[in-house]
N, C-alpha and C positions, 0 to 999 in steps of 0.2 A: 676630729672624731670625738676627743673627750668632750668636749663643748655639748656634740649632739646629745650624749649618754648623760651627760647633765640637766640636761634643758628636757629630756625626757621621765627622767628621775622627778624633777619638779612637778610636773605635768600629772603624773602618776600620783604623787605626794597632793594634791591639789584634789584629784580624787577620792583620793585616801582619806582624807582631809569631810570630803564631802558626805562620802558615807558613813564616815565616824557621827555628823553633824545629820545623818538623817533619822534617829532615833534606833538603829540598831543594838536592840536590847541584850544582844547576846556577846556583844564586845567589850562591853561598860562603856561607854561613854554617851553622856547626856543627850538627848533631845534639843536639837532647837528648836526656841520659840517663834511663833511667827514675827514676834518685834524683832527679837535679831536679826532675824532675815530680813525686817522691812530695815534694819538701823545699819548692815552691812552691805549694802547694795550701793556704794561709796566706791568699794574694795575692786580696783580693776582685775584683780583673780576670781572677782565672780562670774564675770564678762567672758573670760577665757575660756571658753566652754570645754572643763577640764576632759580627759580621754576616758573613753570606757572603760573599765577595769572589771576582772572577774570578779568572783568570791576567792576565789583561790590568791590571784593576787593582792587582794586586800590585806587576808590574811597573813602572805608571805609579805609583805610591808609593814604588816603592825607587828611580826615577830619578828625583823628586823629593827624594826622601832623599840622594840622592848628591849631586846640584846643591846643595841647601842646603853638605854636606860640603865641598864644592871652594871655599865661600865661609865659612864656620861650622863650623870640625873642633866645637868645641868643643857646640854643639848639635846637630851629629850623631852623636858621641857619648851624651851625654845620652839621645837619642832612644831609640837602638841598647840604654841601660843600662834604659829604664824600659820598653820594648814588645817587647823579643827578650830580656833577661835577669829581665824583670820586677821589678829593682830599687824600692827604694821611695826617695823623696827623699833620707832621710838618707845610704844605701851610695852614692844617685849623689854626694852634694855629697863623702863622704869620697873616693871615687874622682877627681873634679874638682879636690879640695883646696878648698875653699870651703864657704861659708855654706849651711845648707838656705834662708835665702828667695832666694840667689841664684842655687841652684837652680832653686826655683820658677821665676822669673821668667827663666830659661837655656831651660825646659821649654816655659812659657807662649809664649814669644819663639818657638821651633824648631816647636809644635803651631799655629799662627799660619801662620808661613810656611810649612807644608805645605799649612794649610790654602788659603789663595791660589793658592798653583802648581794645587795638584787642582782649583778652582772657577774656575780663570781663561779 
């Protein structure tokens, strides 16, 4: 069952991810370009055709996201580089300065603790 709640968590996060990236001016976060769009289309999390999500749950995602931030800059970055900039492990560990597994486990640790706040 925690598996499913995870792999949901993602799913949503990939969403979240998506509408941050559709130029929603009222959340801050940039605009994508259509180059990036044509330069990410590599990225198998584009393919996944992530799940619909409200307004409402975006919101309660990205103020979950930010409460992590206020405790965890560092996995909320993380989060910001692999679900809004579609980074793949190795650009976020160079970005971090660090190891890809301890990336991983920076990623794992951040997708956890979202996941809790959303299901609490």
């Amino acid at each position: 069952m925690q598996i499913e709640t995870i792999n949901e968590t993602r799913q949503e996060l990939l969403a979240w991810g998506a509408m941050a990236r559709s130029g929603l001016d009222h959340v801050g976060y940039p605009k994508e370009s259509p180059l990036r769009k044509y330069m990410i289309t590599g990225y198998s999390e584009v393919y996944a055709s992530p799940v619909d999500i409200t307004d409402e749950r975006f919101l309660k995602i990205d103020g979950a996201i930010a409460k992590l931030g206020s405790r965890h800059e560092e996995e909320r970055a993380a989060l910001c580089m692999r679900y809004i900039h579609l980074m793949t492990e190795r650009q976020i560990a160079k970005n971090l300065q660090c190891s890809k597994s301890k990336t991983s486990m920076i990623l794992a640790a951040a997708e956890a603790w979202i996941d809790a706040r959303l299901f609490e």
